[in-house]
C-alpha positions as CSV (number, residue, x, y, z in Angstrom):
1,X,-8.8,3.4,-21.0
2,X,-7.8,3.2,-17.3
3,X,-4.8,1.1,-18.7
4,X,-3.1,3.7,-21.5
5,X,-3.3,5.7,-18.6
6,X,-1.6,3.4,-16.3
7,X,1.1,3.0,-18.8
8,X,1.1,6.4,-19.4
9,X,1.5,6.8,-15.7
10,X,4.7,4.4,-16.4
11,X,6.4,6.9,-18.7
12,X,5.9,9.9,-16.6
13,X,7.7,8.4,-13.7
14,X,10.3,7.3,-15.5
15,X,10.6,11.2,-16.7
16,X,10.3,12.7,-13.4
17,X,13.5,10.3,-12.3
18,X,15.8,11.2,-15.3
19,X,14.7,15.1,-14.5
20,X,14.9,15.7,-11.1
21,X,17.1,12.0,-9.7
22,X,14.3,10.8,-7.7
23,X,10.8,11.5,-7.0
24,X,9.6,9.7,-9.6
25,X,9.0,6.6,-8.0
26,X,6.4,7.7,-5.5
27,X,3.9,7.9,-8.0
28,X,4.1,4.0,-9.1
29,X,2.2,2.5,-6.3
30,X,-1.3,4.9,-7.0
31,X,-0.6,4.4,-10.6
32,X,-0.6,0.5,-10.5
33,X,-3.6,0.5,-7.5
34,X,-5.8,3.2,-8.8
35,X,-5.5,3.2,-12.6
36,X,-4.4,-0.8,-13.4
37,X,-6.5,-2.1,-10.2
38,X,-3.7,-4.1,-8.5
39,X,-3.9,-5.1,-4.7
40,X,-2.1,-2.6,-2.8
41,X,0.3,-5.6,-1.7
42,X,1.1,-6.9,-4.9
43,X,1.2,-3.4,-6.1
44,X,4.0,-2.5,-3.2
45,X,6.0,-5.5,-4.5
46,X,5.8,-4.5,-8.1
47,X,6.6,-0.9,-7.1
48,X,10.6,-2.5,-5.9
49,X,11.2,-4.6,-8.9
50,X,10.1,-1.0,-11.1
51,X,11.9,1.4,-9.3
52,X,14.9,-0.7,-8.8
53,X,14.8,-1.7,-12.5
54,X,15.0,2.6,-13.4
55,X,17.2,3.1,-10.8
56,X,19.5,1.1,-11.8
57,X,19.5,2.9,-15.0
58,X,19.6,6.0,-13.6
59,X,22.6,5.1,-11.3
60,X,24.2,4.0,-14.9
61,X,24.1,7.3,-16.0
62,X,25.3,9.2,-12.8
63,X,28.4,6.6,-12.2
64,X,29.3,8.1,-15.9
65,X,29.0,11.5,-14.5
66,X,31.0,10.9,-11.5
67,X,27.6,11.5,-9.0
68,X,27.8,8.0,-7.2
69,X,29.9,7.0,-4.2
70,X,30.0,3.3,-4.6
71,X,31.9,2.3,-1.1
72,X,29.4,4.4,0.7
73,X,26.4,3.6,-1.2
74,X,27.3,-0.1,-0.4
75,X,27.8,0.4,2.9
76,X,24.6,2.1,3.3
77,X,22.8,-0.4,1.5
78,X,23.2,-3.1,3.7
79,X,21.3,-2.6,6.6
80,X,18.9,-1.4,4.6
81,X,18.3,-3.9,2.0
82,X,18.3,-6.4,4.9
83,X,15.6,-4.7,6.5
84,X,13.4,-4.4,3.0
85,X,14.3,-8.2,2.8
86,X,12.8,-9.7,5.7
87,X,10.2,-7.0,6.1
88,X,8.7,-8.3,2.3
89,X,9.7,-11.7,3.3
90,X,8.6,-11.8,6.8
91,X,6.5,-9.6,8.4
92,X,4.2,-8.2,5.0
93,X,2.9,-12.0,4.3
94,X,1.7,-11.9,8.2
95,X,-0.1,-9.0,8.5
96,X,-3.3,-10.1,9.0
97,X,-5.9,-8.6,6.4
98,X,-8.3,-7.4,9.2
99,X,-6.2,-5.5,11.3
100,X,-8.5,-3.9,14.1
101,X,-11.7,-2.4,13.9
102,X,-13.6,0.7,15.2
103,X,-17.4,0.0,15.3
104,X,-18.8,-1.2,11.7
105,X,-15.0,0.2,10.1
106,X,-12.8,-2.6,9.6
107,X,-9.0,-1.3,9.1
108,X,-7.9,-3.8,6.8
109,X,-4.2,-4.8,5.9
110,X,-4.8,-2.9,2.2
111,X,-6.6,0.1,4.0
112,X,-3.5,0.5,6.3
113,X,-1.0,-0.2,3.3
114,X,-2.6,2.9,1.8
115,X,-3.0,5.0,4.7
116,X,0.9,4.3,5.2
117,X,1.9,4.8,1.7
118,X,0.1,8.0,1.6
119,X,1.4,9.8,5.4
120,X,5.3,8.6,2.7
121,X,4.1,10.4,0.4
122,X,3.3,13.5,2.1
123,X,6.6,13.5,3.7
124,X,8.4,13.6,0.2
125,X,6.2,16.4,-1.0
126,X,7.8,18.1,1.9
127,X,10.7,17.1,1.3
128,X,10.6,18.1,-2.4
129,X,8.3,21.9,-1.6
130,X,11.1,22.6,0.9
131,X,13.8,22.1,-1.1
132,X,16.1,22.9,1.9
133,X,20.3,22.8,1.4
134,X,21.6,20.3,3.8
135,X,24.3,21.5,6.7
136,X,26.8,18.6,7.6
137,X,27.1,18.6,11.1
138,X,30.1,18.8,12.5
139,X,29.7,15.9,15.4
140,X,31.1,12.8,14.4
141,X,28.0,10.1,13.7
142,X,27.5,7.7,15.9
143,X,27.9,4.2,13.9
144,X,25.3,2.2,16.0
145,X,22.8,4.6,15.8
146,X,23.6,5.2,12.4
147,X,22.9,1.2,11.5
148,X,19.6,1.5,13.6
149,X,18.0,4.6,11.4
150,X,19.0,2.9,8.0
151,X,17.2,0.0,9.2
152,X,14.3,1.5,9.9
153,X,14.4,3.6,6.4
154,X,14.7,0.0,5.1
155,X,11.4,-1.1,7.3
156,X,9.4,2.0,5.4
157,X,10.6,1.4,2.1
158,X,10.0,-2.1,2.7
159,X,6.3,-1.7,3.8
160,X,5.5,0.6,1.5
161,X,7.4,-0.2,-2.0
162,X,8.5,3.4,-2.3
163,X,12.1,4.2,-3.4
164,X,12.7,6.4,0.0
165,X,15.4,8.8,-1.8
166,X,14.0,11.5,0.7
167,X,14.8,9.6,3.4
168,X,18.5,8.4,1.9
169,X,19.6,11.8,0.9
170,X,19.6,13.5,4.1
171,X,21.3,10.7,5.4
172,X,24.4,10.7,3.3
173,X,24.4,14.1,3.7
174,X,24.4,14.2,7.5
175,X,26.1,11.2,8.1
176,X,28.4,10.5,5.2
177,X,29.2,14.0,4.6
178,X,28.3,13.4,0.7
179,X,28.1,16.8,-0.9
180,X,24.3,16.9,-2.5
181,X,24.7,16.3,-6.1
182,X,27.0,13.2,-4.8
183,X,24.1,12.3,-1.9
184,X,21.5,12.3,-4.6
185,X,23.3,10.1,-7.4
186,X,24.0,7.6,-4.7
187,X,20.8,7.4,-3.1
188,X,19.0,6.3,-6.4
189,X,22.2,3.4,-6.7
190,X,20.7,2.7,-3.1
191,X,17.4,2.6,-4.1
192,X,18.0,0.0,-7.0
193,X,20.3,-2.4,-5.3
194,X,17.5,-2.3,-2.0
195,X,14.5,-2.7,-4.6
196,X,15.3,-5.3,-6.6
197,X,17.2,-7.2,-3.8
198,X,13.9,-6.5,-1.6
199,X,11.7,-7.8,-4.0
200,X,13.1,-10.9,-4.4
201,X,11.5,-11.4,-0.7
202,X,8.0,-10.7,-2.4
203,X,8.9,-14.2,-4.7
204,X,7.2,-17.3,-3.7
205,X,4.7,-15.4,-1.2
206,X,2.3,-13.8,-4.5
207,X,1.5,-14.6,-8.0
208,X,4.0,-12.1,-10.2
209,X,3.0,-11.3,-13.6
210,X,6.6,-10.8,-15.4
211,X,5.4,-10.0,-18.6
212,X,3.3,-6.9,-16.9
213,X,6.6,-5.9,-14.8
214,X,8.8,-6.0,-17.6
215,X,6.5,-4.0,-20.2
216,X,5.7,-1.3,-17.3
217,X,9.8,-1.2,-16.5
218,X,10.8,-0.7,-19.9
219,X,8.0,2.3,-20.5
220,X,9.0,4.3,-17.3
221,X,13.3,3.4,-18.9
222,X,12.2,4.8,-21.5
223,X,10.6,7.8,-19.8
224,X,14.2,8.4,-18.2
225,X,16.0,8.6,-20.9
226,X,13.7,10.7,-22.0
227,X,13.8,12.9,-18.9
228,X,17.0,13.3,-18.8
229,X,17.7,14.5,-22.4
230,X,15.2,17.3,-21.4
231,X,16.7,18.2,-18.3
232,X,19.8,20.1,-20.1
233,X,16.5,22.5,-20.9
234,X,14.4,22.5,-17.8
235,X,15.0,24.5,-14.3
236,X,15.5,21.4,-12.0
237,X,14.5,23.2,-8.3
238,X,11.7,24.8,-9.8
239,X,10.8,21.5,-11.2
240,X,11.3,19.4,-8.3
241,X,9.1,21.6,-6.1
242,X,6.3,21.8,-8.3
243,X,6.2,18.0,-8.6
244,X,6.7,18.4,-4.6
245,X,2.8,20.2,-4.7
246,X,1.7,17.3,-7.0
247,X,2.7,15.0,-4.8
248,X,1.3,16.6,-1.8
249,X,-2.1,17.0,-3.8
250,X,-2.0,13.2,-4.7
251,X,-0.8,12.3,-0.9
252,X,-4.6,14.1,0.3
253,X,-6.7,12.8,-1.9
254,X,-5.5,9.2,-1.3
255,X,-6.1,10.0,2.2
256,X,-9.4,11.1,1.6
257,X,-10.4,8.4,-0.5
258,X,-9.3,6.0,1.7
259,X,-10.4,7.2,4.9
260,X,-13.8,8.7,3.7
261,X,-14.8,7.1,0.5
C-alpha cells in the first residue's frame, strides 16, 4: 500500500511542477523516505536525478513559450552545479553517520539530513504563502559576491536533493534583472541541468536502482503534462500558496517526527 502511494506521490509532483513551475519537487524526498522507505541519503540523490529528469521537461515546454533565458540560466548554473557536484561527491560520502551527541540522543548523519531537508522546506512554504512580487534593485550586482551566494545555493541543493527554485528565482530577479515569468522558466532549466549533473556525483559512492528511478521519473512526467494541461483552468497564485500551507504543514510534522518521535 505504502508504495501505490509513493507512486502516487510521483504523479502529484509532477502536477504541482507543470501547474505552478516549481514547487513540486520538495515533496520527493518525504515521499521516497517516508512512503517507499529509502535512506534519506540515497533518497537525496534520487530526489536530483527526478527533479532534473521533470525539469528538464518542464524547461522544454517554457523554451517553447519564450520563459527561459538560456545565456543567463548557463551562467548561473555553473557555480552552482559545481557546488552540487562536489558537495554529492565529496563532502555527503564523509559525513560521518554519528555526528555528535547530546546525552543518550545520537544526531546521526540521516537525523541531520532530515532536520536540514525540513528547516528547506519551511523556507519554500514561505516562499510560496508570501507570494511577494520581486523589486529589481537598482545597484549594480556585485559579480564576486554574486558567484559566492550561487555557490552556496548549490551547497543547499546539494545536501538536501531539493530543486531550490525558491532560492534561484529571487536571484535572477535581483541580480539578473529577469522579469518573474522569465526568472521562473529559467530557474526550473537551472534546476535540471544542476540535478542531473549533481547526481552524477552520487554514482559510484551508493547502490542506484535505475529501474526504480526511471519508473518514478516517468510517473511524476507524466504528472506534468498533466499539470500543465490543467493549468489553462486553475488560478495559479491561489494555487501556489495553498500548496505553500501544505508544504509548511509537511515541513512541521517532519520536524516533529524527527526531533520527538
Amino acid at each position: 500500500m505504502d508504495a501505490f502511494f509513493g507512486y502516487l506521490g510521483a504523479l502529484v509532483i509532477g502536477l504541482v511542477l507543470g501547474l505552478t513551475g516549481g514547487g513540486g519537487s520538495i515533496l520527493t524526498v518525504p515521499v521516497l523516505v517516508y512512503l517507499l522507505g529509502i535512506n534519506p541519503v540515497t533518497a537525496t540523490a534520487y530526489s536530483l536525478f527526478i527533479v532534473g529528469t521533470t525539469s528538464a521537461f518542464g524547461t522544454i515546454q517554457n523554451y517553447r513559450k519564450g520563459f527561459v533565458d538560456v545565456k543567463t540560466g548557463l551562467k548561473f548554473a555553473l557555480p552552482s552545479l559545481t557546488a552540487i557536484y562536489l558537495t554529492r561527491k565529496l563532502i555527503v560520502p564523509k559525513i560521518p553517520e554519528i555526528l555528535f551527541s547530546i546525552g543518550e540522543i545520537a544526531i546521526t548523519k540521516n537525523l541531520f539530513i532530515m532536520i536540514l531537508f525540513a528547516i528547506v522546506m519551511l523556507m519554500a512554504a514561505l516562499s510560496m504563502i508570501q507570494n511577494k512580487k520581486s523589486e529589481k534593485s537598482a545597484i549594480p550586482p556585485n559579480p564576486a559576491i554574486t558567484i559566492i551566494q550561487i555557490f552556496m545555493v548549490g551547497v543547499v541543493i546539494g545536501l538536501v536533493g531539493a530543486g531550490g527554485g525558491f532560492l534561484i528565482i529571487p536571484a535572477l530577479v535581483y541580480l539578473a534583472r529577469l522579469p518573474m515569468k522569465k526568472a521562473v522558466g529559467t530557474s526550473i532549466f537551472i534546476i535540471a541541468i544542476n540535478s542531473l549533473i549533481g547526481f552524477t556525483g552520487d554514482i559510484g559512492n551508493i547502490a542506484i536502482d535505475w529501474r526504480f528511478l526511471f519508473i518514478f521519473s516517468f510517473i511524476s512526467i507524466l504528472g506534468i503534462f498533466a499539470g500543465i494541461y490543467l493549468n489553462k483552468f486553475i488560478n495559479e497564485k491561489n494555487l501556489k500558496k495553498g500548496f505553500g500551507w501544505f508544504v509548511l504543514t509537511m515541513s512541521i510534522l517532519i520536524l516533529t517526527k524527527e526531533l520527538l518521535f
